[in-house]
Structure formats: C-alpha cells, structure tokens
Backbone as CSV, one residue per row, in Angstrom:
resi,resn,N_x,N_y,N_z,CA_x,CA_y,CA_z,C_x,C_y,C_z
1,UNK,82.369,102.400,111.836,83.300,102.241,112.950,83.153,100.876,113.610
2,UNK,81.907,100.379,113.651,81.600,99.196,114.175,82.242,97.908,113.700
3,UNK,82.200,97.939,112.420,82.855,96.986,111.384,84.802,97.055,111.594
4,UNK,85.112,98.578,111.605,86.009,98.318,112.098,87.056,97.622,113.141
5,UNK,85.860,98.142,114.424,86.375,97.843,115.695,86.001,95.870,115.270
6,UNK,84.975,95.234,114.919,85.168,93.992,114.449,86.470,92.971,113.960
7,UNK,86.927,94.262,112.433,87.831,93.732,112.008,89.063,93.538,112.993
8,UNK,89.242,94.468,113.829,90.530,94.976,114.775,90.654,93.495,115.777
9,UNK,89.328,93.443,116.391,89.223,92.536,117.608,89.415,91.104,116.561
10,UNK,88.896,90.539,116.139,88.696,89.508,115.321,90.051,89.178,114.711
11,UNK,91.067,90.030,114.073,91.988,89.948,113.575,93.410,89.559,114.292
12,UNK,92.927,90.435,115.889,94.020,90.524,116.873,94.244,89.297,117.550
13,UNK,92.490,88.817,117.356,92.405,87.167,118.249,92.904,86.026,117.215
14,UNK,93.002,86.632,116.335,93.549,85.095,114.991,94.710,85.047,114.935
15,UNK,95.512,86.370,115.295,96.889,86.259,115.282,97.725,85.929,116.062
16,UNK,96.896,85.956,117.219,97.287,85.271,118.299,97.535,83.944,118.531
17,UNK,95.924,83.596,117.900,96.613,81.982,117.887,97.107,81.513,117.114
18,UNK,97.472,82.272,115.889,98.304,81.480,114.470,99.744,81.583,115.409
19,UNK,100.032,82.940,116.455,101.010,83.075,116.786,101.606,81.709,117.981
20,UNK,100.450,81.145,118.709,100.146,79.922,119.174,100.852,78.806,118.228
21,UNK,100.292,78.401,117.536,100.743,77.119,116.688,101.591,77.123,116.571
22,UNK,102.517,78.319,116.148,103.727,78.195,115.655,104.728,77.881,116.895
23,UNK,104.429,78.287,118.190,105.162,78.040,119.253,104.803,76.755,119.352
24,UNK,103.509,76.435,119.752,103.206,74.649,119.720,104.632,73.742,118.947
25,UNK,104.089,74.290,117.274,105.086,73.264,116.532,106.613,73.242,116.870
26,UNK,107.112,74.078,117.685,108.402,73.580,118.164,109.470,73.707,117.221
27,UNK,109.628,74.440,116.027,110.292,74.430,115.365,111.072,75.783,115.174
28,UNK,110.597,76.442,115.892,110.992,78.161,116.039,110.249,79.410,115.833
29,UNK,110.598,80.302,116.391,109.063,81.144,116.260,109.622,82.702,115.680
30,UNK,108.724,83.753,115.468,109.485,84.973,114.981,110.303,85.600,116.029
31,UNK,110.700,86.463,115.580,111.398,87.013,116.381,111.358,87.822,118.101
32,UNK,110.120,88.259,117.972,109.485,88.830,118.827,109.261,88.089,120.068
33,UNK,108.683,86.842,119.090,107.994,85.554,120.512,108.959,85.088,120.469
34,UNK,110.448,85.036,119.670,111.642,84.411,120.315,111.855,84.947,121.901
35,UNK,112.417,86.419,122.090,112.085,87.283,123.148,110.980,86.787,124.299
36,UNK,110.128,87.318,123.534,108.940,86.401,124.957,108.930,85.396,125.284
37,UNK,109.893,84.446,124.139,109.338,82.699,125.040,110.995,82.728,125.797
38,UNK,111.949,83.354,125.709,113.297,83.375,126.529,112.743,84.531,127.396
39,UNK,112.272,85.631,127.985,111.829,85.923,129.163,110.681,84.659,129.869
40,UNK,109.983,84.399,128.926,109.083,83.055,130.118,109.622,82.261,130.580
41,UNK,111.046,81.735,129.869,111.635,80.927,130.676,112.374,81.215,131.435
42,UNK,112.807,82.030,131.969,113.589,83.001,132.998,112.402,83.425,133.781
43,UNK,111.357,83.686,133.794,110.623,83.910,134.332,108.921,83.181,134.929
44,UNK,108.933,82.100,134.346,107.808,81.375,134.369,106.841,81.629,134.222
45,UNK,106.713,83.285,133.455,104.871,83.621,133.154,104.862,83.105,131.614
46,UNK,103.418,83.259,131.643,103.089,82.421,130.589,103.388,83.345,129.269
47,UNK,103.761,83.006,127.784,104.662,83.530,126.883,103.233,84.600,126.440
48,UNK,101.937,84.338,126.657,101.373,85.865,126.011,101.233,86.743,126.279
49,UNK,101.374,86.500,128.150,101.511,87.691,128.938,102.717,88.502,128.792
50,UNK,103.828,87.466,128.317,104.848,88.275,128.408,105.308,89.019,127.070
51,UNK,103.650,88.958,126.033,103.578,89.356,124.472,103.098,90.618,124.919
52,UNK,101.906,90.552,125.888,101.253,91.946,125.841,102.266,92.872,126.950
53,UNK,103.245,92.370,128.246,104.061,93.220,128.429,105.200,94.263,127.762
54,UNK,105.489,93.014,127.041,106.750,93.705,125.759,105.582,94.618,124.949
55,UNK,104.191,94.447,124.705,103.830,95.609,123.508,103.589,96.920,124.480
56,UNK,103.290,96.930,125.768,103.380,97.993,126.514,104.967,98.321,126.812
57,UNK,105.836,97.812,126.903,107.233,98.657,127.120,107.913,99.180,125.724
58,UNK,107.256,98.410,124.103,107.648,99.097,123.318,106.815,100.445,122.993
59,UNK,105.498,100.613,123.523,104.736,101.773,123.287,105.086,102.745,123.770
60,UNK,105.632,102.532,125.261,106.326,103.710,125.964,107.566,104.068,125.459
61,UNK,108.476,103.197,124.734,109.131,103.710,123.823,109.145,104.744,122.870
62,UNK,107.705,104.952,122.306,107.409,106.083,121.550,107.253,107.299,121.683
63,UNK,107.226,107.654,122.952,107.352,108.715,123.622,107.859,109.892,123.049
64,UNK,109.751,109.131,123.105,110.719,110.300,122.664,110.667,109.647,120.998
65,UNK,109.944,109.050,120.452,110.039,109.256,119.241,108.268,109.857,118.546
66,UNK,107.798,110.803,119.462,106.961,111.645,119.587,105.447,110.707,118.427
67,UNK,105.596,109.378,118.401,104.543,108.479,118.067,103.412,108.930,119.027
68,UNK,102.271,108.824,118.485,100.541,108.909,118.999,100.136,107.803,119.176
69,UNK,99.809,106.395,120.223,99.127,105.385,120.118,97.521,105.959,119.601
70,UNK,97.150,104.992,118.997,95.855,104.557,118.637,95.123,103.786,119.059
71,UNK,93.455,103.293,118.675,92.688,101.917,119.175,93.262,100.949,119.142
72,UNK,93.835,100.893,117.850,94.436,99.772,117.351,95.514,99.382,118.149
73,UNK,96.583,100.376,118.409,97.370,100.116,119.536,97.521,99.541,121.174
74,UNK,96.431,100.040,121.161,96.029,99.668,122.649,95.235,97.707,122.511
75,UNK,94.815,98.043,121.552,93.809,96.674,121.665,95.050,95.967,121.554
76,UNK,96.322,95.956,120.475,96.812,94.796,119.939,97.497,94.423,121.962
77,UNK,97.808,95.581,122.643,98.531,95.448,123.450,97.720,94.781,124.432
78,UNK,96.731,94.779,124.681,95.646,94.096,125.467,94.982,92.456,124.976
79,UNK,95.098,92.045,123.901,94.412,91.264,122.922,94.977,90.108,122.526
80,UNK,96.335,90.542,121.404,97.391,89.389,121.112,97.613,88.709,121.903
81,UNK,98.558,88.978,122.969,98.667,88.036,123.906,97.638,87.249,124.740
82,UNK,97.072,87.995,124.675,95.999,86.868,125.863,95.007,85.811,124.971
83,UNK,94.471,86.423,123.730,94.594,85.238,122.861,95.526,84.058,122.254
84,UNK,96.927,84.541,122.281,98.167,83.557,122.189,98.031,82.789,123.550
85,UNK,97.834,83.260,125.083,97.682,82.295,126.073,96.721,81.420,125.847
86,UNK,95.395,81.999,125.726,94.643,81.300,125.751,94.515,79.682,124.609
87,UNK,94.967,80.051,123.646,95.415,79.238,122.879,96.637,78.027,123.189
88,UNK,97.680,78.619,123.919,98.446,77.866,124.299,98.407,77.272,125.500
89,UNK,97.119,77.698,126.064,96.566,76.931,127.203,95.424,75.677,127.205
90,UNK,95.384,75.608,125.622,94.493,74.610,125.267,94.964,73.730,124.183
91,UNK,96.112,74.284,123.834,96.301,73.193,122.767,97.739,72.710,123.172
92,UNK,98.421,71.549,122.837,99.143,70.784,123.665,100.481,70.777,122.177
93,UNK,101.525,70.653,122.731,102.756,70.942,121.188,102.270,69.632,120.355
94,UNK,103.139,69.701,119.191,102.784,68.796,118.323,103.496,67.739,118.859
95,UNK,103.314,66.191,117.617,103.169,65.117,118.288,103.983,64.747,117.357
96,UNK,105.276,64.309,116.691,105.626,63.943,115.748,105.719,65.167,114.481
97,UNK,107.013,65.126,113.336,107.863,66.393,112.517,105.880,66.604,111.623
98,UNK,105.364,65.440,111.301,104.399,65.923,110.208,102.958,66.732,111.446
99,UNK,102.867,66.924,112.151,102.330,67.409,113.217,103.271,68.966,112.994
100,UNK,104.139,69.338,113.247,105.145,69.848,113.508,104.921,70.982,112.211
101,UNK,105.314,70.375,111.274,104.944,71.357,109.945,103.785,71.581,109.414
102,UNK,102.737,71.080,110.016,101.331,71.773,110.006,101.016,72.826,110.632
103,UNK,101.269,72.461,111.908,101.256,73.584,112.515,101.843,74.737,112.508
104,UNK,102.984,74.879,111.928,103.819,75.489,111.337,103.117,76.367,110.292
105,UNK,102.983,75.779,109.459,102.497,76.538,108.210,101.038,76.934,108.576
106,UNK,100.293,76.306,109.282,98.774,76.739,110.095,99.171,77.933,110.414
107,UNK,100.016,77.521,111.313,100.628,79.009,112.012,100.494,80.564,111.514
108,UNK,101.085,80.280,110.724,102.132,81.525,109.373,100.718,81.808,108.305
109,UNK,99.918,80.557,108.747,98.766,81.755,106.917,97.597,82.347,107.923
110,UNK,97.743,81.692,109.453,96.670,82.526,110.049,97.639,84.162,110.730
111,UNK,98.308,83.997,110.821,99.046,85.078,111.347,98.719,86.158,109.909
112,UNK,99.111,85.434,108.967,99.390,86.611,107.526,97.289,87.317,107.363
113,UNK,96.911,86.179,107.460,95.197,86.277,107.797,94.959,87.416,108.157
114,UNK,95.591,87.137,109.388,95.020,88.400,110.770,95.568,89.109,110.478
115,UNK,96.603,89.596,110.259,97.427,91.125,109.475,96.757,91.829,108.755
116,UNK,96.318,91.032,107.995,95.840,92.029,106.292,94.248,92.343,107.379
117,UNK,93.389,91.684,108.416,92.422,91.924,108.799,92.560,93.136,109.841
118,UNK,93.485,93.048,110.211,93.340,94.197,111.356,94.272,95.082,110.863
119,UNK,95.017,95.098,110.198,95.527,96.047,109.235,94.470,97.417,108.450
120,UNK,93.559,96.623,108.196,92.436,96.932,107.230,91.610,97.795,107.610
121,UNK,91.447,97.136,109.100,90.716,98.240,110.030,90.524,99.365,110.167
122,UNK,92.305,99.999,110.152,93.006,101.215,110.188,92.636,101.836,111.542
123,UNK,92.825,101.479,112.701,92.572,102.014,113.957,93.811,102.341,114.592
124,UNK,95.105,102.194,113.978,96.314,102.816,114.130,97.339,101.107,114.624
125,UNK,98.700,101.787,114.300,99.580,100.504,114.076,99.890,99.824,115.738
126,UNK,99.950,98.689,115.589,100.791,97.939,116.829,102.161,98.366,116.681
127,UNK,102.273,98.398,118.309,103.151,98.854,119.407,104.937,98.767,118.389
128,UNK,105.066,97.607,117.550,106.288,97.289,117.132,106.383,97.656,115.791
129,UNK,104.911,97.789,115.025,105.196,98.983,113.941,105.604,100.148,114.480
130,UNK,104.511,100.531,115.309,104.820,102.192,115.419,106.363,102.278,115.923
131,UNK,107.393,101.423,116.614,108.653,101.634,116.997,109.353,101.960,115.568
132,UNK,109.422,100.913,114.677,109.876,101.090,113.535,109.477,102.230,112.711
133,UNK,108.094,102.848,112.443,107.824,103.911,111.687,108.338,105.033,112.774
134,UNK,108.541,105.476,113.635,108.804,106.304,114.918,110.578,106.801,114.427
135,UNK,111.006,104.990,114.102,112.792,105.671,114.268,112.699,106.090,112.606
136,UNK,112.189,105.467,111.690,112.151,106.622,110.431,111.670,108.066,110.373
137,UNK,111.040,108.436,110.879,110.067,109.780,111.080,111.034,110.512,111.857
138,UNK,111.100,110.113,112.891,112.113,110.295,113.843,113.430,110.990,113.449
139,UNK,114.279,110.297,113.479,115.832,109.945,112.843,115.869,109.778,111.273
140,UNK,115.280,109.353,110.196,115.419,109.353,109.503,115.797,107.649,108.877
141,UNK,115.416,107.085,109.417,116.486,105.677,109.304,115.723,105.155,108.498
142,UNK,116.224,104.304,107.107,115.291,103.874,106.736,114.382,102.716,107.176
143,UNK,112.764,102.483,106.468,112.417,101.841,107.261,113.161,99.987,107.501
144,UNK,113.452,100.092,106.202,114.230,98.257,106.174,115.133,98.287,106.996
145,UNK,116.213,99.281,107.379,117.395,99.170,108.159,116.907,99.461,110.045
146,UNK,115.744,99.775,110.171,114.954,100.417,111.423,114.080,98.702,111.511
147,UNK,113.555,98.311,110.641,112.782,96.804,111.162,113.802,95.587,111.183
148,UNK,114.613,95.553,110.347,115.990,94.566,110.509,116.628,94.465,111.681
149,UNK,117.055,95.699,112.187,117.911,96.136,113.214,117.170,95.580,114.555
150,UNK,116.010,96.403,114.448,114.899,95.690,115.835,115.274,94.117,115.738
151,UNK,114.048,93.562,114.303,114.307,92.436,114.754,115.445,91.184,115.239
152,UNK,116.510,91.994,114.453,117.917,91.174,115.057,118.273,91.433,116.306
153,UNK,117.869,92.470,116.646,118.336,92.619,118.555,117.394,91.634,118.944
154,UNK,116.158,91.643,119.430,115.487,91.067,119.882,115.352,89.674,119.785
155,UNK,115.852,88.805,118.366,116.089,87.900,117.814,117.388,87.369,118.846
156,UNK,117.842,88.013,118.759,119.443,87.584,119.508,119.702,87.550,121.004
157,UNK,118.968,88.550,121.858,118.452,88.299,122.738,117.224,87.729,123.386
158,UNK,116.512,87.020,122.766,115.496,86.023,122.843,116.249,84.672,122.693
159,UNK,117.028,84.422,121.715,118.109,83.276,121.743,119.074,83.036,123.017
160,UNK,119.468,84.301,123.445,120.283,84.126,124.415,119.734,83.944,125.537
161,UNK,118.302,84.196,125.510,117.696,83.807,126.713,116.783,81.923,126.856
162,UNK,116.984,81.988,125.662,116.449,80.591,125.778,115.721,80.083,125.164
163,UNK,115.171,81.294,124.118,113.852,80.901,123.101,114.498,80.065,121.519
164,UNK,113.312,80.052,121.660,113.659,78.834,120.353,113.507,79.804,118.822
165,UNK,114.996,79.497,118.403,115.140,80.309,116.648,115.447,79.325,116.084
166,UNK,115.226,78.508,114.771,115.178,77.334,114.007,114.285,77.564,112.792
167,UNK,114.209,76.154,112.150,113.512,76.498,110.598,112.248,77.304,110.753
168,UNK,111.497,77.257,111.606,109.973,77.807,111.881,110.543,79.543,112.062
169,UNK,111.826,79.891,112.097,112.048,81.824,111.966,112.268,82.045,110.785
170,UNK,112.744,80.818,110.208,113.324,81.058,108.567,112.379,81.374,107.887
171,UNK,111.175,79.842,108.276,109.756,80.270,107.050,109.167,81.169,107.312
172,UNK,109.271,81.670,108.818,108.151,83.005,109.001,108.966,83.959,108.374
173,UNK,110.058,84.185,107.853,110.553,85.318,107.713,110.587,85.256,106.337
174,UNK,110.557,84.199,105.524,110.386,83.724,104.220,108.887,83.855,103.533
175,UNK,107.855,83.609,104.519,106.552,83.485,103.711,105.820,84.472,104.609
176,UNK,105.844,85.203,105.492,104.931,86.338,106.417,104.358,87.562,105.107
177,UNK,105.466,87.867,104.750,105.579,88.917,103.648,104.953,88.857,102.648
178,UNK,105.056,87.968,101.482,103.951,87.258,100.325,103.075,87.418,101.011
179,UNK,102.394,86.337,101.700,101.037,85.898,102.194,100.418,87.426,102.821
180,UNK,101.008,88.346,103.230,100.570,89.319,103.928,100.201,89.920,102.718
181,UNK,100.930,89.975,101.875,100.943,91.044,100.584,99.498,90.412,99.361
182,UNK,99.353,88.749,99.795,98.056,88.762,99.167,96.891,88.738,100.126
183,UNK,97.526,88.644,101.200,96.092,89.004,102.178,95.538,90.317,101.978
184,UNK,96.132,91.538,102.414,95.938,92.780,102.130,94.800,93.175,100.839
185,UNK,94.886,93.336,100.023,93.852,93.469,98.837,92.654,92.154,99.132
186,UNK,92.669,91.022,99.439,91.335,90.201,99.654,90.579,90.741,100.915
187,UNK,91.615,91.408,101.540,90.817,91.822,102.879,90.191,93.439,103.081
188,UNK,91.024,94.061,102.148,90.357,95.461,102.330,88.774,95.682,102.376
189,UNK,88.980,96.896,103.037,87.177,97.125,103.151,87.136,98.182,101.677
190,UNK,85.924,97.586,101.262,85.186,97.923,100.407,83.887,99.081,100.443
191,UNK,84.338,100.272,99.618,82.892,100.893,100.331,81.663,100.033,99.261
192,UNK,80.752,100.539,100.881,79.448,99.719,100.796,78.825,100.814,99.682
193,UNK,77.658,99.763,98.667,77.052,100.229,97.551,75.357,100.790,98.599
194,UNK,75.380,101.973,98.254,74.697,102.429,98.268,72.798,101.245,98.021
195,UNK,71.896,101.623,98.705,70.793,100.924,97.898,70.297,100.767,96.881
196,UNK,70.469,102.389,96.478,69.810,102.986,95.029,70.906,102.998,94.290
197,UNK,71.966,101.546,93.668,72.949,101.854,92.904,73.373,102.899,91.953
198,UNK,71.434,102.680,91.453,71.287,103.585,89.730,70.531,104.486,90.214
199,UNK,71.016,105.976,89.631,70.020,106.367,89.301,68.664,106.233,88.193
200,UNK,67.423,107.398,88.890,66.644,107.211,87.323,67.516,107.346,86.440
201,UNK,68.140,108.159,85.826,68.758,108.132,84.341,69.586,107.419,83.918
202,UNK,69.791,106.122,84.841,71.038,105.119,84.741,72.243,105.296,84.784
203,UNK,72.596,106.474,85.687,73.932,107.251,85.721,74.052,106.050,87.160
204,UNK,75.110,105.299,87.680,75.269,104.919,88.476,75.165,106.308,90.023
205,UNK,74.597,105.364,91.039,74.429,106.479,92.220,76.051,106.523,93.172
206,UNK,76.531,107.409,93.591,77.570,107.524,94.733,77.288,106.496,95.994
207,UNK,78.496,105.842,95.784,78.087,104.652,96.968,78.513,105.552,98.361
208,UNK,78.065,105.049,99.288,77.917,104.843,100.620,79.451,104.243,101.390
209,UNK,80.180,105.092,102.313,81.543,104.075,102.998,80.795,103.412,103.996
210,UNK,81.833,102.398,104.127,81.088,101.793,105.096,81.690,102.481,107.091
C-alpha cells in the first residue's frame, strides 16, 4: 500500500508540472486547463487552484451518476493543482518559438509519465475519468462519445472564456495517447519476487505482491 500511495503522490506531482510547461510554452493547453486558464482570467486565481476546484465540482457530479470516489480521487483533487501552481509560480513562460516547443513536448512526455504512474497505483480514477466512466455505466454512452463530448464542451467554453486552444491542444491530443499507451506497461507494478525464488527441488517459489 505504501508503494502505492508513493506511486499516486509522486505521479500526481509530475503531472502537474508537465501540466505547467505546457501552459508556460504558450502554445495551447488541453482541454481541461483550457477551462481553468479562461476561468483565471475572469477571475484572477491562480490556474491550479482553479484545476483542483473544477476536480471537486466534477466529483460532485458523480453523485447522480452513483460513482464511489477513491484515494486516488481525492488526492488528484487536492495535489494536481497545487503542484501545477507551484510550478507555475516558479517558472517564468518561454522565451522565444524553440523555448516554446520544448516545453511543449517536456510538457506532454511528463504528463504521459505521470499517467501510466499514478494510473498504476490503482487507488481509484480522477475526478474527470470517473465523469466519463459514470455517463457509460450510467446511461450507457459509449465511452469515446462520453470523453469527446466532455472534452469539446469544456474545450469550447474555456475558449470562450479566454484560454488559450492552438497547436500545443493539437499535439496533446495527438501524442497524450501513444506515449500513455507506452508508459503504462514500463510503469506497471510488478509483483515482488519472493526471497527464496527456488525452491529445494528447483521448482521456482510463489512470488510475493508487492
């Protein structure tokens, strides 16, 4: 459990700031932090606070779609964001386009990083999975037409509020997926091998989970 709660915290704080850079680089951000960075500017709080508000008003969402939060849930809602502030309270936007697409792509392989890590964990899904698995379970919807749908509302009203959508939504929406999909298998937990691999008779011994 310990290792878990590790992977969870550790994972939640990397994604935060991959989620950082990508706002830094100025080139556009996912969909979500489109939303949060058009409420910050209507509002002047800072864009991670207004990451971990939105993951508490989508949790209460789950309600009537009879979803269970988890550790995992609660932490991402406490965690992400204030690691995305903290990050964006120390690092200053980029400086020029080759600045710009570093950070960018910095951005996007630490984000995919932290996924497959706190994914791995299994301490239960963040606030904007569980919305999406909620309206399939739920309603029936499938899940591609239930995560599309979200993210284009929110996408569209994050634009209309002021946030920035540009090439940096394209590549996240272009490379999040791959990179997640080879993160996942490098990151899984592995059960732990036992001490006594072998037995005496050289029959290998039953490992140990971790």
């Amino acid at each position: 459990m310990t290792t878990r709660l590790i992977r969870l915290v550790v994972g939640l704080a990397i994604y935060g700031a991959g989620e950082a850079l990508i706002v830094r680089a100025g080139l556009g951000v996912d969909p979500w932090t489109v939303l949060a960075q058009g409420i910050s500017l209507r509002t002047g709080w800072g864009i991670g606070w207004i990451v971990n508000l939105l993951g508490l008003a989508v949790m209460l969402a789950w309600i009537p779609l009879r979803q269970r939060p988890g550790v995992g849930t609660l932490a991402n809602i406490l965690l992400l964001g204030t690691s995305m502030q903290v990050v964006l309270d120390l690092v200053p936007d980029a400086d020029g386009f080759p600045a710009q697409i570093f950070m960018l792509l910095g951005g996007i392989v630490l984000v995919a990083f932290a996924t497959g890590l706190y994914i791995s964990a299994g301490l239960g899904p963040g606030p904007r999975d569980g919305l999406m698995t909620g309206l399939h379970t739920r309603f029936g919807i499938p899940i591609w037409i239930a995560r599309g749908s979200i993210e284009l509302t929110v996408l569209g009203v994050g634009w209309l509020l002021g946030g920035t959508a540009g090439v940096g939504t394209v590549a996240f929406a272009l490379l999040i997926g791959p990179l997640v999909h080879r993160a996942l298998p490098l990151l899984a937990r592995r059960p732990r091998v036992a001490r006594r691999s072998v037995s005496a008779d050289g029959t290998p011994a039953t490992p140990s989970r971790a």
